[in-house]
C-alpha positions as CSV (number, residue, x, y, z in Angstrom):
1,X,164.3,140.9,150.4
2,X,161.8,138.7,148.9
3,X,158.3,140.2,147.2
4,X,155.4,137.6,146.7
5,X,152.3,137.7,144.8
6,X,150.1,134.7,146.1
7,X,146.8,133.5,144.3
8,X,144.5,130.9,144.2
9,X,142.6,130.7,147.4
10,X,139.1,130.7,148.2
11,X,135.9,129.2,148.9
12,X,135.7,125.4,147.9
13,X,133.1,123.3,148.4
14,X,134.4,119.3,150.4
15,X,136.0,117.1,147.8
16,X,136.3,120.2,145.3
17,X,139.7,121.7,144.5
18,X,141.9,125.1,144.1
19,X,145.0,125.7,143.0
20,X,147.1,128.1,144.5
21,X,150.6,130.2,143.3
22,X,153.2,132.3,144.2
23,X,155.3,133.7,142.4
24,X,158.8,135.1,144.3
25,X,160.7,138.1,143.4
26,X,163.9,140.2,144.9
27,X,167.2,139.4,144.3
28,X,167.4,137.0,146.9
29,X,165.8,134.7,144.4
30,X,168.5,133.9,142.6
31,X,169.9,132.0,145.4
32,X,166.4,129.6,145.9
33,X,167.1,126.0,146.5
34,X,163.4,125.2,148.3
35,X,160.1,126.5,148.0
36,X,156.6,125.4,149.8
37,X,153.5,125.8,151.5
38,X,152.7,126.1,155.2
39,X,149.1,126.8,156.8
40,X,147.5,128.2,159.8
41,X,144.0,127.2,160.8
42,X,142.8,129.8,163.6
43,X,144.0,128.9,166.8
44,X,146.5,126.5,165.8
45,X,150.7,126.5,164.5
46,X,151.7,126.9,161.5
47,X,152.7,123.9,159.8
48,X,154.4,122.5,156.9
49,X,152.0,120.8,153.7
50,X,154.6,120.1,151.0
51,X,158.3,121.7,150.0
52,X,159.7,121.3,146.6
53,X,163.8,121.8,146.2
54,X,165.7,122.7,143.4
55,X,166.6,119.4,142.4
56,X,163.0,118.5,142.6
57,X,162.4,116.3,145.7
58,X,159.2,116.8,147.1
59,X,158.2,116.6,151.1
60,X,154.4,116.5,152.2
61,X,152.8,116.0,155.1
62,X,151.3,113.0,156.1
63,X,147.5,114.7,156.4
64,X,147.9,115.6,153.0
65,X,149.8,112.8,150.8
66,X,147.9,111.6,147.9
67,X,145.6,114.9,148.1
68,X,148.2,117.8,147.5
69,X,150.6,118.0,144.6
70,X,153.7,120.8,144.7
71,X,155.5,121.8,141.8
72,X,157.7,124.3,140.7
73,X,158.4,126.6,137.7
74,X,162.6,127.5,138.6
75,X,162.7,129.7,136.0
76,X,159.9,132.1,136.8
77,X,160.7,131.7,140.9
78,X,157.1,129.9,141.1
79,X,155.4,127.6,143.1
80,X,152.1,125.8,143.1
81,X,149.9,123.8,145.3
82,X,147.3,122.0,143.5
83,X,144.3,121.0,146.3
84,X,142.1,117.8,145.5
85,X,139.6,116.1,147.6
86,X,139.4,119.0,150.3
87,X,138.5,118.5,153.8
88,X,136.5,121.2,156.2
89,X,139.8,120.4,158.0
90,X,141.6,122.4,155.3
91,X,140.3,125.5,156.3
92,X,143.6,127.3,157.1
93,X,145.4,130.1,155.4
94,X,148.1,129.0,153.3
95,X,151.4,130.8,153.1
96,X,154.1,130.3,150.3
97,X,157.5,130.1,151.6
98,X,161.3,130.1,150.2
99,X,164.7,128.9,151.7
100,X,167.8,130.9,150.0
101,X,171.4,132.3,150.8
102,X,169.1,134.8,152.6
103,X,166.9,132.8,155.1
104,X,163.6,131.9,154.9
105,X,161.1,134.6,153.7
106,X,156.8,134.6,153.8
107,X,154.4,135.5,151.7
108,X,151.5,137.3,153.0
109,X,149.0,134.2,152.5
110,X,145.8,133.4,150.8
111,X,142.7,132.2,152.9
112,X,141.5,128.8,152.0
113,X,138.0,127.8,153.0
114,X,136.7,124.6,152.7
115,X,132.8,124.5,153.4
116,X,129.3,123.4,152.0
């Protein structure tokens, strides 16, 4: 099993930014080789923004690309998202993610609110 403590979300005005973490803890961590981010906006799937493995190859999606940055920290089992030049669009909550020996496991989420 996988514990997360998520941070970061909020209320952001358009075009401002947020930062958001998650840190990963269990002992299925020691077996990570990806971490993300997906969101939900209300009504819709939840989809994938950007996944960061081990060796550091980064995926985003294409809504996102040139906005978002992922990065890692292996050692402490964290992940960020740093958020520039947000969109009303945005408005979703975001959930950190991890792939391991055990499967994929979900943090809880963080609400992200973009809006003047």
């Amino acid at each position: 099993q996988a514990q997360f403590v998520e941070s970061g979300g909020g209320l952001a005005q358009p075009g401002g930014s947020l930062r958001l973490s998650c840190v990963a803890s269990g002992s299925i961590t020691s077996s990570i080789y990806k971490m993300g981010w997906y969101r939900q906006a209300p009504g819709q799937q939840r989809e994938v923004i950007a996944t960061m493995s081990s060796d550091g190859t980064t995926n985003y999606a294409d809504s996102v690309k040139g906005r978002f940055t992922i990065s890692r920290d292996n050692a402490k089992n964290t992940v960020y998202l740093f958020m520039n030049s947000l969109k009303p669009e945005y408005t979703a909550r975001y959930y950190c993610t991890i792939l391991s020996l055990g499967g994929r496991s979900w943090g809880q989420g963080t609400q992200v609110t973009v809006s003047s």
